[in-house]
N, C-alpha and C positions, 0 to 999 in steps of 0.2 A: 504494500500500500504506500504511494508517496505523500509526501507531503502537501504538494497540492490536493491529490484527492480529499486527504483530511481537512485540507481548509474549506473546501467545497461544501463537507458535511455540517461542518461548522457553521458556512454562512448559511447555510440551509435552515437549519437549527435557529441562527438569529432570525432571519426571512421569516419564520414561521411563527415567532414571537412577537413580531414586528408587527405583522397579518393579526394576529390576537388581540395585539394591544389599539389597532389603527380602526378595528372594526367593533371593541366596546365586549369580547367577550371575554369579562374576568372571571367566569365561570369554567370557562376550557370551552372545546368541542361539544359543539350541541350540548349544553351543560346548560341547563336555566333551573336549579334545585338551589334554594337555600341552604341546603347542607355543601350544595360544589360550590355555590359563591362562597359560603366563608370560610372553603379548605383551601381554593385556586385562587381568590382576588388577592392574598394576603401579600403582603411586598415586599417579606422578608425573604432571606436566603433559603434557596433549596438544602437543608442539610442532608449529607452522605454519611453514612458511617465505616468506618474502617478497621476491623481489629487486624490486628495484625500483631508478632512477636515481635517485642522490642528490648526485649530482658530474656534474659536464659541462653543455651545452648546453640539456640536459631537465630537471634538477634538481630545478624548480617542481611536479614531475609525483611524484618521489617521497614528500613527507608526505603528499599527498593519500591516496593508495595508502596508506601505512602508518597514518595517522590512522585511515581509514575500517576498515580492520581491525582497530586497538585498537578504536574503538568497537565495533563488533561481538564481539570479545571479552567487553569489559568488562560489554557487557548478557548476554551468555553465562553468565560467568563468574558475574557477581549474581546469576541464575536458579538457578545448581546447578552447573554446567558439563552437559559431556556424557560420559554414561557413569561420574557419581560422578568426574571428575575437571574440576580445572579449563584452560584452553587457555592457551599461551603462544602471542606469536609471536617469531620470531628475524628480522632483515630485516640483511638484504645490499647494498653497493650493487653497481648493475651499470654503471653509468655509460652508458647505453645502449650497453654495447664486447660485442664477442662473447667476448672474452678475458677480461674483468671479471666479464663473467654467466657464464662456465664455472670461474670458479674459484668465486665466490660461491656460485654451484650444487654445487659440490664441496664445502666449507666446510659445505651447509645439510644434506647426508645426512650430512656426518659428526658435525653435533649430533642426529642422529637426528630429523630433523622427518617426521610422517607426511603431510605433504600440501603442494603450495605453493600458495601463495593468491598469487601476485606474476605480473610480466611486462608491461609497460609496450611496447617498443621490440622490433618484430617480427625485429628483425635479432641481437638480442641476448637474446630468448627462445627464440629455435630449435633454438641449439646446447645449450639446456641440456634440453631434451626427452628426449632419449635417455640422457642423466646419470641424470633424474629417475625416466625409467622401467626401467632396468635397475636401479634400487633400489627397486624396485615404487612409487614414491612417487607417486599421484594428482595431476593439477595444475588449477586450478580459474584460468583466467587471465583475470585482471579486463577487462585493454584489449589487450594485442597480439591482432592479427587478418588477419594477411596471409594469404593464401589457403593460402601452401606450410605453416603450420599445423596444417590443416584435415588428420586423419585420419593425422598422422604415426604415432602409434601408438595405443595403447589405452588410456594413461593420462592425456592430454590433454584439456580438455572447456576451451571459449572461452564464456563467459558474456556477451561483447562481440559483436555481431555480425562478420561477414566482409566481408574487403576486398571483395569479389565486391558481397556488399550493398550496402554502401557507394556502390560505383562505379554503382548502380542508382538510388541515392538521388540523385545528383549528374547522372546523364541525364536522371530524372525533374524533376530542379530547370534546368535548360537548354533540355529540350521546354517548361514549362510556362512560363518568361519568353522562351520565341522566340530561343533564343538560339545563332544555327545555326554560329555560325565560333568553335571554341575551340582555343585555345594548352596544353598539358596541360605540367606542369613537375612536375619530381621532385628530389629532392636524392641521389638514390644510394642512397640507405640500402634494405635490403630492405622495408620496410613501404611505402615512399613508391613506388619502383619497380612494387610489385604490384597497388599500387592503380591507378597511373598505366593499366599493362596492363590491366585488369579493364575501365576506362572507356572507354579508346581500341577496345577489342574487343568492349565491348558498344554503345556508339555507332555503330561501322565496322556493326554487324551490321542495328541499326536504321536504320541511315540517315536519320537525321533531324538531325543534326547533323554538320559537317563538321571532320577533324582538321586544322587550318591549320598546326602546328607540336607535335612532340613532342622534347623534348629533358631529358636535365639537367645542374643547374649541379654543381659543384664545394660540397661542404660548408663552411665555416669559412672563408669567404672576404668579405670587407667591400664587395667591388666586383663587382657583377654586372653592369657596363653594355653586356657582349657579348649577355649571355641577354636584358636587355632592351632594345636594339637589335632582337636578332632576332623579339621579340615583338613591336615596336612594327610593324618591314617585312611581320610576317605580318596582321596589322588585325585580328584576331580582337576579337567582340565580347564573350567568356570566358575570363580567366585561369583555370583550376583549377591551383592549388598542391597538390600530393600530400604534400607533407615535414612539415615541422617547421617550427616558429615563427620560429627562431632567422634562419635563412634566409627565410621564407616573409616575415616582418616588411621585412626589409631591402629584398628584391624589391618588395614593395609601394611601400614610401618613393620606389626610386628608380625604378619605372613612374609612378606618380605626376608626380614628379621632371621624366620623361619626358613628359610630357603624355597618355599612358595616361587612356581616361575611360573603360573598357568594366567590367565584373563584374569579380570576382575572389574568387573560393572556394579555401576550403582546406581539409582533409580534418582530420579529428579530433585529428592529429597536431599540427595548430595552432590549436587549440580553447581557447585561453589568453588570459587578459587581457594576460602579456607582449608577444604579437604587435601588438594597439594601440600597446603601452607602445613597441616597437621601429620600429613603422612611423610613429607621432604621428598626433596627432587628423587631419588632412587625407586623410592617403593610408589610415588606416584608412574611414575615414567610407565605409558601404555594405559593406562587406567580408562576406560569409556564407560559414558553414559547414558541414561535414554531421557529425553526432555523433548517440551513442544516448540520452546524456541528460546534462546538467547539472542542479545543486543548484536553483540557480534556478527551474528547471520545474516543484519538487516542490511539489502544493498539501497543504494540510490537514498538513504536516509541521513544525510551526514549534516541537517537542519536541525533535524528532529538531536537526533544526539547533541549536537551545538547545545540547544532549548534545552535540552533536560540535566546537561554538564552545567549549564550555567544558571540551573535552579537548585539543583541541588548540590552544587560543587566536588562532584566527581562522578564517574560513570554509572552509566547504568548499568545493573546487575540480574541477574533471575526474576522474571516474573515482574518484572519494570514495564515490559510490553502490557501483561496480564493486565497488571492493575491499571494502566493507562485505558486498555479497553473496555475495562468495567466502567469504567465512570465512564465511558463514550455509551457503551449500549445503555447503559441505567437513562443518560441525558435524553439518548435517541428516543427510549420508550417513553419518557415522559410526554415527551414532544409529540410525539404522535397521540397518545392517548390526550390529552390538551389537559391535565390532569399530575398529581402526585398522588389522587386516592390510588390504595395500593394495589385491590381488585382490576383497576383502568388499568396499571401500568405491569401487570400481569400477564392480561390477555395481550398487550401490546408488544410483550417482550415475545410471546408465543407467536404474536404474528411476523414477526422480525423476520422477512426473507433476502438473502444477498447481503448485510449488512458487510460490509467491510474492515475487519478486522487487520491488526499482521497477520495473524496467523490464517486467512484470506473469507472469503465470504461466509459472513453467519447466519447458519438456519439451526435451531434447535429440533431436537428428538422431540419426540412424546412426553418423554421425560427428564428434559429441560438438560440434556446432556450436548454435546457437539453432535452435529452428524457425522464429524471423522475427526479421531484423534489429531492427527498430525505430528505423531512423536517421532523423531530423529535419534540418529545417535550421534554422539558428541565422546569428544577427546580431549585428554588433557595437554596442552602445549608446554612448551621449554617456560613460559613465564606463569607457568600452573594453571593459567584461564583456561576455560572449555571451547572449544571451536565443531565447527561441524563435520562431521565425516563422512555420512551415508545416511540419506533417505532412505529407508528399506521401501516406501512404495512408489520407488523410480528405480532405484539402483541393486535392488535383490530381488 
């Protein structure tokens, strides 16, 4: 998507507010209820909500998420905003805890935000779903993507692809380097867990690769030489790492360590330059991953990154695009629905066809998932960032 096109949508977006405000309907779209004038005429900000990890283990994951939303604001907000008014966001942290993200979650209805553009950490976006939509409030979630997501209610829509996906991308990436005996590792957490499942049961079904060892370690723990003892005794010629970096990193150092020489992938969830930084140049070196897209990958976009370096004062990282997009479709739906009642901007997001994404035109499922993942595999380079490697549905 260039950058022109986005401005397009933008002015569209003001165009349309423009039309609303020129022709007297403070109500929205065909809206003449006293209850829609005095939820649409109000002339305060649209607020967004954003949890996201800003403390703990995943931390590096939250300005991503919250930058890439300011920016998508910000070019919002210069256009006209939407519906004659301008967007706020509010962002929370959740610390990827389910305890953290339900009260954050509680906290963001009660500043009255009409939609959340957040959700990083599948285990700690889940409990707030049902928060979110018994205050009718829409959720447009950048990156969590664990299966049990998938259709919880009717206010949820995942802009990220599904573990499911995912775990199709990582078989396809193991048929295609022959790589038949895999060690599958998880760290507990519900995101790592689901995916771990989705792989082990889509491989078990294919038969083309064999599960030599499935287990997981212990979170927050600096010594895993049990986990990788029992990797080394099962000879697998493919680590898949399901978790997070934090852990994912360390495991690598000490398979390495280990004398460990086969693959070693890790799921989206460690899709960071810190996993390098924690594992050091050796035991990283060869390390791939499966993701729906990093900044890196984006060509003909060297405005857009300009824009977002000089709002947030360093690059973009993981899921920067994601959350940029969320607050684009959360804005589009409003717009269209002429509307923040959260029922309107529902069915509006439902009806979203071709919308324009990076990650390219969006139509949602039935149940408010992608129609196509879009997961890549990515590599680690000499300066530890992730770069791209292979489309599996081009190039396998």
């Amino acid at each position: 998507m260039t950058s022109k096109n986005r401005f397009q949508i933008v002015l569209a977006a003001a165009g349309a507010a423009a039309a609303l405000t020129l022709s007297g309907c403070g109500g929205g779209l065909g809206s003449n209820s006293d209850a829609d004038k005095s939820a649409d005429a109000d002339e305060g900000a649209i607020k967004l909500g954003l949890l996201a990890p800003f403390t703990g283990s995943e931390a590096a994951f939250g300005p991503y998420l919250e930058n890439g939303a300011k920016l998508a604001i910000k070019e919002i907000n210069e256009a006209g905003g939407v519906l004659g008014r301008q967007l706020e966001l509010i962002a929370e942290d959740d610390a990827c805890d389910p305890t953290a993200a339900v009260a954050g979650a509680n906290k963001l209805v009660t500043a009255g935000v009409v939609a959340s553009v957040g959700g990083y950490c599948s285990g700690a976006t889940i409990p707030t779903v049902d928060i979110f939509a018994e205050a009718k409030i829409p959720m447009v979630i950048p990156a969590a993507n664990a299966n049990d997501l998938v259709g919880m209610n009717k206010f949820n829509f995942m802009i990220n692809g599904t573990g499911a996906q995912q775990a199709a991308t990582v078989l396809a990436y193991a048929e295609h380097e022959k790589l038949s005996k895999v060690a599958v590792l998880d760290d507990n957490s519900a995101y790592a867990k689901d995916l771990a499942k989705s792989f082990v049961e889509q491989a078990t079904a294919a038969g083309t690769v064999q599960i030599v060892l499935e287990e997981s370690v212990n979170p927050d723990e600096s010594d895993y030489s049990a986990n990788v003892n029992n990797v080394i005794n099962a000879a697998p010629d493919l680590v898949f790492w399901s978790g997070y970096y934090q852990e994912g990193g360390l495991i690598a150092k000490q398979l390495h360590a280990a004398g460990y020489a086969g693959a070693y992938l890790v799921g989206d969830g460690s899709v960071d330059a810190k996993l390098a930084e924690i594992a050091g140049a050796d035991a990283a070196k060869g390390i791939v991953g499966t993701f729906t897209q990093t900044p890196d990958m984006l060509q003909g976009e060297d405005k857009w990154l300009a824009d977002y370096s000089a709002l947030a004062g360093a690059a973009p990282g993981p899921y920067t695009t994601q959350a940029y997009d969320a607050v684009r479709v959360v804005a589009e739906a409003i717009k269209n629905a002429g509307s923040t009642d959260g029922e309107k901007v529902v069915a509006a997001l439902e009806a979203i066809d071709g919308f324009d994404l990076f990650s390219g035109p969006l139509k949602f499922t039935a149940e408010h998932t992608l129609s196509e993942g879009g997961f890549v595999v990515v590599e680690i380079t000499d300066s530890g960032e992730f770069q791209l490697k292979a489309n599996p549905a081009t190039d396998y």
